[in-house]
ROGU-428150 format. One line per field, with one value per atom (N, C-alpha, C): residue number from 1; atom name; x, y, z. Coordinates in nm, 3 decimals, padded with zeros to 5 digits. Layout:
i (NUM:...) $
at (CA:...) $
u (X:...) $
v (Y:...) $
w (Z:...) $
//
This chain:
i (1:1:1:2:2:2:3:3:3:4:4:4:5:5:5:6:6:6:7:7:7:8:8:8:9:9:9:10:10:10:11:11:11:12:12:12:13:13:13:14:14:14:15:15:15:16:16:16:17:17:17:18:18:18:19:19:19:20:20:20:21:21:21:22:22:22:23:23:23:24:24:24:25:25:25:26:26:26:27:27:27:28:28:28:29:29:29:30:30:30:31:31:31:32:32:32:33:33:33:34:34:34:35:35:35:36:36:36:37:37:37:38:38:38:39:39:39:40:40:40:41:41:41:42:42:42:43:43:43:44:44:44:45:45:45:46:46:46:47:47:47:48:48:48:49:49:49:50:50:50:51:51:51:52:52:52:53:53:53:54:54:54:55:55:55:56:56:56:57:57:57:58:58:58:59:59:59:60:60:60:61:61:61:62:62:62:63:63:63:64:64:64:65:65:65:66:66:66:67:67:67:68:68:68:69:69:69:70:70:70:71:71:71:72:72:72:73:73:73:74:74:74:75:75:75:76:76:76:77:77:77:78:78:78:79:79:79:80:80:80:81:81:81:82:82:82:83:83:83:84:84:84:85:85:85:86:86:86:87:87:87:88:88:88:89:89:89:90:90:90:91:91:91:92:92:92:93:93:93:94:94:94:95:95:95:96:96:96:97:97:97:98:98:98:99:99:99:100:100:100:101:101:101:102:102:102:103:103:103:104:104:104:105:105:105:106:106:106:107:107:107:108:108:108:109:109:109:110:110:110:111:111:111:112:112:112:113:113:113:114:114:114:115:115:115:116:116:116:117:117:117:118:118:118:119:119:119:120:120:120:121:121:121:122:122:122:123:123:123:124:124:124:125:125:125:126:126:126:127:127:127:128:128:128:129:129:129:130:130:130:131:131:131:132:132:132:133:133:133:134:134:134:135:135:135:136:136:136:137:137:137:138:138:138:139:139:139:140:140:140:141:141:141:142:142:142:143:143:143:144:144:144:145:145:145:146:146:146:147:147:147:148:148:148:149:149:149:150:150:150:151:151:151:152:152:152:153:153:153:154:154:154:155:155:155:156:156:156:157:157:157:158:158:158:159:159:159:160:160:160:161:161:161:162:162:162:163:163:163:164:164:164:165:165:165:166:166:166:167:167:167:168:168:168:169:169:169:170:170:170:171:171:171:172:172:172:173:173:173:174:174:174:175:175:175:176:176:176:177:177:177:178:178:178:179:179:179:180:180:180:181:181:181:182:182:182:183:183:183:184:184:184:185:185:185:186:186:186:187:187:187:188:188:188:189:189:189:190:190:190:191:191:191:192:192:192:193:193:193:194:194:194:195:195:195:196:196:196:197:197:197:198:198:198:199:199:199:200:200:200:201:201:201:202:202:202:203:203:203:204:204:204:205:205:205:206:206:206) $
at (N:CA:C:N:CA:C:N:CA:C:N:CA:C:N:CA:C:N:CA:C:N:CA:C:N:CA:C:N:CA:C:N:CA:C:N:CA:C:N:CA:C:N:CA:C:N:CA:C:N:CA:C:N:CA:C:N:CA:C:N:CA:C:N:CA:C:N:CA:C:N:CA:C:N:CA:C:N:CA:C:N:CA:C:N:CA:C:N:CA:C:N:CA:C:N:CA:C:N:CA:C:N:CA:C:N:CA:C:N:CA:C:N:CA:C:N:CA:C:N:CA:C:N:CA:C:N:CA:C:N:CA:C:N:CA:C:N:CA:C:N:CA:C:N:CA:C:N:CA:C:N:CA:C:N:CA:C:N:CA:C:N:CA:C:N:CA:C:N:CA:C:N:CA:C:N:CA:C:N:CA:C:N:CA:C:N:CA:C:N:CA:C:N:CA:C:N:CA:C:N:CA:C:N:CA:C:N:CA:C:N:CA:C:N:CA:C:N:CA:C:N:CA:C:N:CA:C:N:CA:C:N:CA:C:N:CA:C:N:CA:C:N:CA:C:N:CA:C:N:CA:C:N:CA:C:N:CA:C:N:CA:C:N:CA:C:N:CA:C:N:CA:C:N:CA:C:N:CA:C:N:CA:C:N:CA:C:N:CA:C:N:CA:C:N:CA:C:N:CA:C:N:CA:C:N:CA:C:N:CA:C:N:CA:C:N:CA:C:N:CA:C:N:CA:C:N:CA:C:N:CA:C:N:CA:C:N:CA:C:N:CA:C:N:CA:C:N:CA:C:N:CA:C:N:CA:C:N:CA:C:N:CA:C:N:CA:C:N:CA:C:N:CA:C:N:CA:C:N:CA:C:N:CA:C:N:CA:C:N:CA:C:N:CA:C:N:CA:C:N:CA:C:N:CA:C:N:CA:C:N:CA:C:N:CA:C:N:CA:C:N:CA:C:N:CA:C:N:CA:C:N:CA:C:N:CA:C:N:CA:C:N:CA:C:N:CA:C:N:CA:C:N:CA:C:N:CA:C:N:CA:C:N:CA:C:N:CA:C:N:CA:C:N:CA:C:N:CA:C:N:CA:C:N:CA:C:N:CA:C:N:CA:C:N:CA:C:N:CA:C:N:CA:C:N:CA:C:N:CA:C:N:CA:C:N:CA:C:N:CA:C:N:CA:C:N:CA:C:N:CA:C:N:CA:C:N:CA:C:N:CA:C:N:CA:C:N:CA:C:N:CA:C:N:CA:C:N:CA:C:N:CA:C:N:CA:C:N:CA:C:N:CA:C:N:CA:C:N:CA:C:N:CA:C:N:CA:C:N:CA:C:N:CA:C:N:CA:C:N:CA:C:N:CA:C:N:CA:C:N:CA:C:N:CA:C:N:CA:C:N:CA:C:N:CA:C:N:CA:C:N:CA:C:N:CA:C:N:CA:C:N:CA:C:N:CA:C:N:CA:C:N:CA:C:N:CA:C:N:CA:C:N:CA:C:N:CA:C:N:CA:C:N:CA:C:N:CA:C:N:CA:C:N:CA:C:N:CA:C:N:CA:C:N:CA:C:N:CA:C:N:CA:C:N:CA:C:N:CA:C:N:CA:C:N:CA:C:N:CA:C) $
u (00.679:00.745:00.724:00.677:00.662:00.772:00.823:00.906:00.953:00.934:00.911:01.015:01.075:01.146:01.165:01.121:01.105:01.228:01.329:01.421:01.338:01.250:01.201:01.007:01.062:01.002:00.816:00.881:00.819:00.695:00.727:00.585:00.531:00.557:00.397:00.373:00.427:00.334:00.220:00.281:00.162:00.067:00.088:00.017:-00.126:-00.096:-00.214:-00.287:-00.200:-00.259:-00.385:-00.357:-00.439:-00.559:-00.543:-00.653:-00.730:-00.629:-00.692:-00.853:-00.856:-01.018:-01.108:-01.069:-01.192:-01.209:-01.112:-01.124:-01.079:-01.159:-01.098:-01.038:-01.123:-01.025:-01.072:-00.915:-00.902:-00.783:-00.797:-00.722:-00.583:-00.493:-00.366:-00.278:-00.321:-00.265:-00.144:-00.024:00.079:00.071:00.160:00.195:00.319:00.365:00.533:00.559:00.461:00.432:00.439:00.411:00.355:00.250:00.264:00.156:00.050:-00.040:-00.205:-00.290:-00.405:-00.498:-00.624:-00.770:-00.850:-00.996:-01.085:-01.125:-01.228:-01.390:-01.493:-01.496:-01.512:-01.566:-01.674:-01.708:-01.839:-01.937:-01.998:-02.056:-02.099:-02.018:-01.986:-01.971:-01.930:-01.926:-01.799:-01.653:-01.547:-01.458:-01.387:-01.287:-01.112:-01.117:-00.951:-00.856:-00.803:-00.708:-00.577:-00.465:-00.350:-00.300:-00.139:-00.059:00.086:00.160:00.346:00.398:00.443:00.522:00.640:00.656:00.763:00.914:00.914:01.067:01.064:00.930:00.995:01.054:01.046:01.120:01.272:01.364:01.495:01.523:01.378:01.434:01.258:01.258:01.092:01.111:01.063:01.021:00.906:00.851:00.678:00.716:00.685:00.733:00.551:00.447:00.357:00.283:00.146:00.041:00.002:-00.021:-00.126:-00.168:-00.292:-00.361:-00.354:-00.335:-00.340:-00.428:-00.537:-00.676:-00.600:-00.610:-00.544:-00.661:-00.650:-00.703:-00.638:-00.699:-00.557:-00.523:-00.652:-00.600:-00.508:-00.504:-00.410:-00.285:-00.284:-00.170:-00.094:-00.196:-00.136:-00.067:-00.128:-00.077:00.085:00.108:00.192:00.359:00.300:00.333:00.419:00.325:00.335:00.445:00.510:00.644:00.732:00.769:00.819:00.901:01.039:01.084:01.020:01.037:01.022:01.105:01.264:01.402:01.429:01.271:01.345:01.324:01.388:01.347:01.280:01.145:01.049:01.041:01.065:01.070:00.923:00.870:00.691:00.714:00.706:00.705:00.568:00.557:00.458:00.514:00.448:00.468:00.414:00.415:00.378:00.211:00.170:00.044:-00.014:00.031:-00.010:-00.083:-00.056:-00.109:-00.045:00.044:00.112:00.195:00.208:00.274:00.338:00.504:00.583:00.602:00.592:00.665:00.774:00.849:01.027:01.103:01.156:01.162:01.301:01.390:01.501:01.619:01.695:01.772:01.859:01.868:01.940:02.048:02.138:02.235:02.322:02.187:02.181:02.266:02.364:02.437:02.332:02.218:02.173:02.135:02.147:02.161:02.022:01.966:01.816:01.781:01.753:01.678:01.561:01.455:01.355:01.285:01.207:01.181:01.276:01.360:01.475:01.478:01.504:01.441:01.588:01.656:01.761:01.728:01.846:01.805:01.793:01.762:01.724:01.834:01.967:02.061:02.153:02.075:02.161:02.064:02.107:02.058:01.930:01.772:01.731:01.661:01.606:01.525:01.418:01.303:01.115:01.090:01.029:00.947:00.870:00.724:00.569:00.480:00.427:00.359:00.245:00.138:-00.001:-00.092:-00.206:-00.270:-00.358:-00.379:-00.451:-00.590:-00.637:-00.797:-00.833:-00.961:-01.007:-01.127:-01.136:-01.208:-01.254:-01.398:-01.408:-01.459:-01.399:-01.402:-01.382:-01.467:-01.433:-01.349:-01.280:-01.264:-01.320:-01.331:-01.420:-01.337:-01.417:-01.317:-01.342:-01.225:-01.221:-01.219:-01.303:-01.331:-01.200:-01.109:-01.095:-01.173:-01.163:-01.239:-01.150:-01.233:-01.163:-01.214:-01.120:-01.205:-01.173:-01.314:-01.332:-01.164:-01.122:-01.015:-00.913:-00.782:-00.714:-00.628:-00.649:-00.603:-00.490:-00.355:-00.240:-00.249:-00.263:-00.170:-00.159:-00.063:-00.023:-00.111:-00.114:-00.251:-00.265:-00.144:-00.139:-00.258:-00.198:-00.285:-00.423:-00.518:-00.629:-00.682:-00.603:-00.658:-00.710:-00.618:-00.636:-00.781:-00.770:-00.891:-01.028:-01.023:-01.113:-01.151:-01.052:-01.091:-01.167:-01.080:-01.137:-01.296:-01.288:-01.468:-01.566:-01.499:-01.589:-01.639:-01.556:-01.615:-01.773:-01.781:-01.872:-01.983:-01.948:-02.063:-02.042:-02.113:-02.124:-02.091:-02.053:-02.020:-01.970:-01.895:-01.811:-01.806:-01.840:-01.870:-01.748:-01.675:-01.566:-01.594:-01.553:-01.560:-01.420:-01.417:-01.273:-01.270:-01.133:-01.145:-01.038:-01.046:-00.859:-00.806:-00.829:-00.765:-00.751:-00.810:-00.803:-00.853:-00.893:-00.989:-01.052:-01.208:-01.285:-01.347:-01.315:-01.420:-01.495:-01.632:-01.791:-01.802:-01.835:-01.977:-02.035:-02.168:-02.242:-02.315:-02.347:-02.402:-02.475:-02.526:-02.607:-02.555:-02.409:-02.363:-02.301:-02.302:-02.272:-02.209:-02.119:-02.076:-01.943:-01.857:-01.751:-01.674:-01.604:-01.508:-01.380:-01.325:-01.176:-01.095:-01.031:-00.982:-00.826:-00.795:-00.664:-00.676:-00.586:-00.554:-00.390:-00.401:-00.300:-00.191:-00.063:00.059:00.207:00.306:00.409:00.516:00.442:00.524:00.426:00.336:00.261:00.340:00.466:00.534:00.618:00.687:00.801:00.752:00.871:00.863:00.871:00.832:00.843:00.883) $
v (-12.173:-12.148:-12.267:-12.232:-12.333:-12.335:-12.379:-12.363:-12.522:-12.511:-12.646:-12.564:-12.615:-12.622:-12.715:-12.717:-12.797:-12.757:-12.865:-12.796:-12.787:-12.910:-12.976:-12.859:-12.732:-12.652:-12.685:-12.721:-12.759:-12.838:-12.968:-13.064:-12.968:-12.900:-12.815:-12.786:-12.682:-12.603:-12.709:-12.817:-12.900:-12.982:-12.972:-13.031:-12.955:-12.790:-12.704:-12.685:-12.693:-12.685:-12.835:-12.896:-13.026:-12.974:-12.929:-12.915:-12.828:-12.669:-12.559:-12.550:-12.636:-12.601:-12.646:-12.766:-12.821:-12.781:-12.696:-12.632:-12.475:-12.403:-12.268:-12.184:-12.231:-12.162:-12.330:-12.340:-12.443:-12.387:-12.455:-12.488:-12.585:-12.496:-12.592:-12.674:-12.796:-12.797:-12.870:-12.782:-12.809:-12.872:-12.979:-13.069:-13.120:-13.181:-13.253:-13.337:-13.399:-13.521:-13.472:-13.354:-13.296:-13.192:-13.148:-13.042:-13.113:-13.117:-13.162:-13.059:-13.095:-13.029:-13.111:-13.117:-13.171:-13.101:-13.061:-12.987:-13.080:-13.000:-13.072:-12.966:-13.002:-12.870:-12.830:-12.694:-12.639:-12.700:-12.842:-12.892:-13.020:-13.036:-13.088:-13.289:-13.292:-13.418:-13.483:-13.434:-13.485:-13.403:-13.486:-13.478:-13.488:-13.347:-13.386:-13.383:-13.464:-13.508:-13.518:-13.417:-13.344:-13.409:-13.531:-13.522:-13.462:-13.346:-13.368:-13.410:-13.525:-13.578:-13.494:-13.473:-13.386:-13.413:-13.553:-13.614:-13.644:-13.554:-13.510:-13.398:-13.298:-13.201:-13.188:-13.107:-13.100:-13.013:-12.935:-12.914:-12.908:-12.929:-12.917:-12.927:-12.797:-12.775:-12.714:-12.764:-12.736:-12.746:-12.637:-12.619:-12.664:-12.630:-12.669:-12.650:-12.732:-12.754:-12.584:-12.556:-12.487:-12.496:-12.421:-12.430:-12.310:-12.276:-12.186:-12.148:-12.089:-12.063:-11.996:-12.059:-11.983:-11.985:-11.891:-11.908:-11.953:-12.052:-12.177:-12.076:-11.997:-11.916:-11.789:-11.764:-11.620:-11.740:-11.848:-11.912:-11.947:-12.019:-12.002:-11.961:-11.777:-11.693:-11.657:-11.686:-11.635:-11.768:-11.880:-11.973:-11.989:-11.933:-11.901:-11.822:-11.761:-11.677:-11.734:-11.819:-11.956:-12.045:-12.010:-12.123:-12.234:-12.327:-12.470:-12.503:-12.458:-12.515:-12.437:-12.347:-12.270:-12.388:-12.341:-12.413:-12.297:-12.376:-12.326:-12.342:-12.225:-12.235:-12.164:-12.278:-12.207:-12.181:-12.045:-12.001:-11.936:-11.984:-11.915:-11.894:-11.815:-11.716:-11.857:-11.831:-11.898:-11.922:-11.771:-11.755:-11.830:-11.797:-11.818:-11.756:-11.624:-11.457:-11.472:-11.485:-11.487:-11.569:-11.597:-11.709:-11.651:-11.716:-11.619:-11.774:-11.732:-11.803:-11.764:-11.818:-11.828:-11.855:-11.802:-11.892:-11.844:-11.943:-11.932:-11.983:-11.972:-12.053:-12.124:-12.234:-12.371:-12.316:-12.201:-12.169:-12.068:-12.009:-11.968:-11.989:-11.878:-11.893:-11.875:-11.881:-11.847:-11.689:-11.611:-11.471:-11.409:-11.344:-11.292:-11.129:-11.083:-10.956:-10.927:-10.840:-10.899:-10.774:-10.828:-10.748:-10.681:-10.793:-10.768:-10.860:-10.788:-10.867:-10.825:-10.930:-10.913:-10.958:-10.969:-10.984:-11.145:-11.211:-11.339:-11.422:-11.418:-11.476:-11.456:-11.403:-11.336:-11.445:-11.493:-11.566:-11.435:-11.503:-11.436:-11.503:-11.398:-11.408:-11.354:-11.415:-11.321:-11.346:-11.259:-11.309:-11.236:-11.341:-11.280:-11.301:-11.208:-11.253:-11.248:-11.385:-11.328:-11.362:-11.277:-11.301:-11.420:-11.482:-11.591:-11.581:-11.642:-11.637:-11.709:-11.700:-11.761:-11.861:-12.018:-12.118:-12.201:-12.196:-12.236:-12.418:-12.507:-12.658:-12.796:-12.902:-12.995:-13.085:-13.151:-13.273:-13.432:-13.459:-13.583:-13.763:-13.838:-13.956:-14.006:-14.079:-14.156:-14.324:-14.357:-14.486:-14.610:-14.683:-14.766:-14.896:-14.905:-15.025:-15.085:-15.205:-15.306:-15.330:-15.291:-15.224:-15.359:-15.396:-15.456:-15.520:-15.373:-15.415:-15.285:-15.290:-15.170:-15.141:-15.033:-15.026:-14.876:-14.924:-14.853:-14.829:-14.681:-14.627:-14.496:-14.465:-14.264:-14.177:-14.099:-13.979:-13.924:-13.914:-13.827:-13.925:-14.021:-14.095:-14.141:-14.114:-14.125:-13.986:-13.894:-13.706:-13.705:-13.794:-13.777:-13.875:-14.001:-14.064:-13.983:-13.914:-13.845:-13.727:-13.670:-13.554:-13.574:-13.681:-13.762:-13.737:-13.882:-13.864:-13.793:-13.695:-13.559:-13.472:-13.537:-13.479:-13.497:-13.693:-13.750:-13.768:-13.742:-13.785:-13.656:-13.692:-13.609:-13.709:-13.767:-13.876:-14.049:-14.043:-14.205:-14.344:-14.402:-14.509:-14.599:-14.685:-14.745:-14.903:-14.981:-15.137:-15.173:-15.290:-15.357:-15.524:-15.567:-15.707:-15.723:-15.886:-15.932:-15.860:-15.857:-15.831:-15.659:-15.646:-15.452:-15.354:-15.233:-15.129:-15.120:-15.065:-15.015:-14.883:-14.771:-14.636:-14.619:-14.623:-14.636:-14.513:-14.427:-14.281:-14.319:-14.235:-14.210:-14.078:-14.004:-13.934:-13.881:-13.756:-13.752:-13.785:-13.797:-13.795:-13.917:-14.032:-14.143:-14.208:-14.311:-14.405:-14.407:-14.423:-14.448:-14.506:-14.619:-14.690:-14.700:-14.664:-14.681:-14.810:-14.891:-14.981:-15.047:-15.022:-15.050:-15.186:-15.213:-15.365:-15.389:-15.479:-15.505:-15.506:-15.430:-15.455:-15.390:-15.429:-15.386:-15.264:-15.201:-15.089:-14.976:-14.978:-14.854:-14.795:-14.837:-14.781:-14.730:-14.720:-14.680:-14.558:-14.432:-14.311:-14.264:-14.182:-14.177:-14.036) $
w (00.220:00.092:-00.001:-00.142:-00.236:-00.343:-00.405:-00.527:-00.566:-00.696:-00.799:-00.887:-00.933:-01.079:-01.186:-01.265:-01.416:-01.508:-01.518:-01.667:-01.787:-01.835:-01.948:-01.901:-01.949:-01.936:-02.024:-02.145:-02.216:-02.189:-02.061:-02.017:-01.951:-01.867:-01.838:-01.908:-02.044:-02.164:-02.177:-02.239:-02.295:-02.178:-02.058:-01.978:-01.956:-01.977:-01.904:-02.113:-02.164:-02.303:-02.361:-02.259:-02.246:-02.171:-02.064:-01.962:-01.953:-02.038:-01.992:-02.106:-02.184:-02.231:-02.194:-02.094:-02.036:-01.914:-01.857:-01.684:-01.665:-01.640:-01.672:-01.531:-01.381:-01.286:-01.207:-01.128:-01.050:-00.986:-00.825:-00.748:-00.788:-00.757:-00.758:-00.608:-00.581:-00.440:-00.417:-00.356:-00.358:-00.201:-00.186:-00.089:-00.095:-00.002:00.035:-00.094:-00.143:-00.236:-00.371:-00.406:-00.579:-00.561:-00.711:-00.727:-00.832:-00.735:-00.821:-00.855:-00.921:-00.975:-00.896:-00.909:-00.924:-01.000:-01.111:-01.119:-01.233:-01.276:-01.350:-01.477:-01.533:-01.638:-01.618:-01.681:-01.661:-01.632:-01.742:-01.737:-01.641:-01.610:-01.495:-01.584:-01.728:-01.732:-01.746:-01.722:-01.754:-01.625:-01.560:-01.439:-01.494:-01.442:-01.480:-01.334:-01.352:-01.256:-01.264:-01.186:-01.239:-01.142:-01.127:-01.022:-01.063:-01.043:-01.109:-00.937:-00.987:-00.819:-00.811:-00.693:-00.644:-00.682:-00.738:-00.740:-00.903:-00.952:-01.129:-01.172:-01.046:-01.063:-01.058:-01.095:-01.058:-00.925:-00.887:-00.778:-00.679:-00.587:-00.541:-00.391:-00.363:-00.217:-00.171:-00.102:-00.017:00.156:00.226:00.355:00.422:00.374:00.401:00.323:00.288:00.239:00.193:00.068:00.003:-00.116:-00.107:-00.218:-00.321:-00.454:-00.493:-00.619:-00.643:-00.737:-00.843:-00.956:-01.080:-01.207:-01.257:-01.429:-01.498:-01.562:-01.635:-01.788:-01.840:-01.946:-01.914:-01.820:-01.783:-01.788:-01.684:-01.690:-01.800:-01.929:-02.053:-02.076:-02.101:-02.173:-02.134:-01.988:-01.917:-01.953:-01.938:-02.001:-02.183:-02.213:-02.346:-02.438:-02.329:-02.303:-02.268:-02.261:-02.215:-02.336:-02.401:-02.462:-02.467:-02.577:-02.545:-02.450:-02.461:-02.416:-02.256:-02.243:-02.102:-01.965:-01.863:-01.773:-01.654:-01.615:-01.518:-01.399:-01.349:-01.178:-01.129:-01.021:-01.005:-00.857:-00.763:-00.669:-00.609:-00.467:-00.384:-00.253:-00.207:-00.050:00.009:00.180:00.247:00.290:00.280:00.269:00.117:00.018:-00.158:-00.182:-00.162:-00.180:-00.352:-00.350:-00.478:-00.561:-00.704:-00.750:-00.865:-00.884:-00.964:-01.030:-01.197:-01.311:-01.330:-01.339:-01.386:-01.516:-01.577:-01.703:-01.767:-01.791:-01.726:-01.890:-01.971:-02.091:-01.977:-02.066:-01.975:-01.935:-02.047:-01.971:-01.903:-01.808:-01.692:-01.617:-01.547:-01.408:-01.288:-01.302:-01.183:-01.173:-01.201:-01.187:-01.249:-01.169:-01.229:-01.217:-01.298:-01.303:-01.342:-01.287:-01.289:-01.425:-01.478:-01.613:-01.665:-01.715:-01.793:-01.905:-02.056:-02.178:-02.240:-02.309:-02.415:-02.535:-02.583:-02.760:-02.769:-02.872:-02.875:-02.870:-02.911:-02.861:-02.752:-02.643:-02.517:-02.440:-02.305:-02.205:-02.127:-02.119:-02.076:-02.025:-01.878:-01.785:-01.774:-01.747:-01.752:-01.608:-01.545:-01.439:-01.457:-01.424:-01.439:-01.286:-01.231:-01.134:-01.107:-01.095:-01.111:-01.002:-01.005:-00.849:-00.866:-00.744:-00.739:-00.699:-00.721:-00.675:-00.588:-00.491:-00.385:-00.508:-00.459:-00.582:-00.489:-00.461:-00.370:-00.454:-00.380:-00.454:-00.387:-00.421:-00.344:-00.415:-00.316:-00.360:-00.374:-00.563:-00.566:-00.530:-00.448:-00.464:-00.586:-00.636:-00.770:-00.708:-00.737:-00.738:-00.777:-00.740:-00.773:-00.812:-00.952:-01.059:-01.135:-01.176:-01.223:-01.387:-01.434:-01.591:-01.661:-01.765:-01.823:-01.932:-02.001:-02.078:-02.108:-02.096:-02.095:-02.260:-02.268:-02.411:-02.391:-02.464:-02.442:-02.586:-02.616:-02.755:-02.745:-02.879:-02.865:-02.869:-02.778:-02.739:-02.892:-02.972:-03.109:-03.171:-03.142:-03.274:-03.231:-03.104:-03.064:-03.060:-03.049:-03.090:-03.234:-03.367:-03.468:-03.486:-03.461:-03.456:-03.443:-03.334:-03.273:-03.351:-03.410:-03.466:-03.619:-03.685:-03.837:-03.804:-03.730:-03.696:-03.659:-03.614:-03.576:-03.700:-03.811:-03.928:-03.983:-03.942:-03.991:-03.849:-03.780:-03.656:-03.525:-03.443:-03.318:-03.182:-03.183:-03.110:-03.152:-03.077:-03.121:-03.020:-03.085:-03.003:-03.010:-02.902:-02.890:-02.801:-02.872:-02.853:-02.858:-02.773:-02.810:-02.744:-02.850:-02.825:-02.797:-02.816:-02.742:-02.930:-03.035:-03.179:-03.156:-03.103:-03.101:-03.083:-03.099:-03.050:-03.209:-03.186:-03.296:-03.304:-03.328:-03.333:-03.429:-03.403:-03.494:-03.482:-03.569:-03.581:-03.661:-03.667:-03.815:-03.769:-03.952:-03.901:-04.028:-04.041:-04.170:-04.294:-04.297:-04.435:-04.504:-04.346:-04.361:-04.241:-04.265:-04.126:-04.186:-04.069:-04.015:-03.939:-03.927:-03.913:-03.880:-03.777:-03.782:-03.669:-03.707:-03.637:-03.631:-03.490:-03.421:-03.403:-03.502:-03.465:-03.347:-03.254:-03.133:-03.207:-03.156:-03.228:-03.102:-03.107:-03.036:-03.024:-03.131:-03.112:-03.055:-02.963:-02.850:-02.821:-02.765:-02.675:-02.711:-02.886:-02.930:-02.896:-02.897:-02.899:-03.030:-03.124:-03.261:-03.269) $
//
């Protein structure tokens, strides 16, 4: 028996909304420890690597090791039905023949019916259940290295970086010093520049 529960329903939405364009069916392997991912994109040039530790959940139990093959876009969609504010309970059989999404308003007694839909201010419950697939996949080791220089800032504000320049180039080139990070493109219509200078608020939450 598998079952994970998430209140803060919401970090998976955006976790598989991260992943699901660069990986379209992967193995999910649940263990005593967390539920991981490991999976390449098509192309085989970018590795994504999924851990949720077991003790981020509010509730998480794994009786033994399985693996379960999902389509991360069916998962989406299924997902997608999903409050920001609901909380997610992820269930599998013992075999992992099957895996049930849960999705639950915080204030829930507990009590479930299953394809049962109320009005938008009534406490409601969805359950969706979808079949899994056989994926057949290895696992890659990741190298522990000792990287030249580590650079901490908000994913928002390195998505936006990234996207600016994609206007002007097809690729971006990234340097950095002890003063800060630099992103270079160029491209037919000209060059581009953008630069992070070191400062102390990375870490505020905004």
């Amino acid at each position: 028996m598998f079952e994970a529960r998430l209140i803060q329903g919401s970090l998976l939405k955006k976790v598989l909304e991260a992943i699901k364009d660069l990986v379209t069916d992967a193995n999910f392997d649940c263990s005593a420890t967390g539920f991981s991912l490991q999976a390449m994109d098509s192309s085989h040039v970018a590795l994504v690597a999924l851990l949720l530790r077991g003790e981020g959940f509010d509730h998480y139990r794994c009786d033994r090791n399985i693996s379960m093959g999902m389509n991360l876009n069916n998962m989406a969609k299924m997902l997608k039905c999903a409050g920001n504010d609901d909380i997610i309970t992820i269930k599998a059989d013992d075999e992992g023949n099957t895996v049930t999404f849960m999705f639950e308003s915080p204030n829930d007694e507990g009590n479930t019916v299953t394809f049962m839909f109320e009005s938008p201010n009534q406490d409601k419950i969805s359950d969706f259940e979808m079949k899994l697939m056989d994926i057949d996949s290895e696992h890659l080791g990741i190298p522990d290295t000792d990287y030249a220089s580590t650079v901490k800032m908000p994913s928002a504000e390195f998505a936006r970086i990234c996207r600016d320049l994609s206007t002007i180039g097809d690729t971006v080139g990234i340097s950095v010093t002890k003063d800060g990070i630099k992103f270079s493109t160029a491209g037919d219509i000209g060059n581009a520049n953008v630069t992070c200078r070191q400062n102390k608020t990375v870490d505020k939450v905004k």
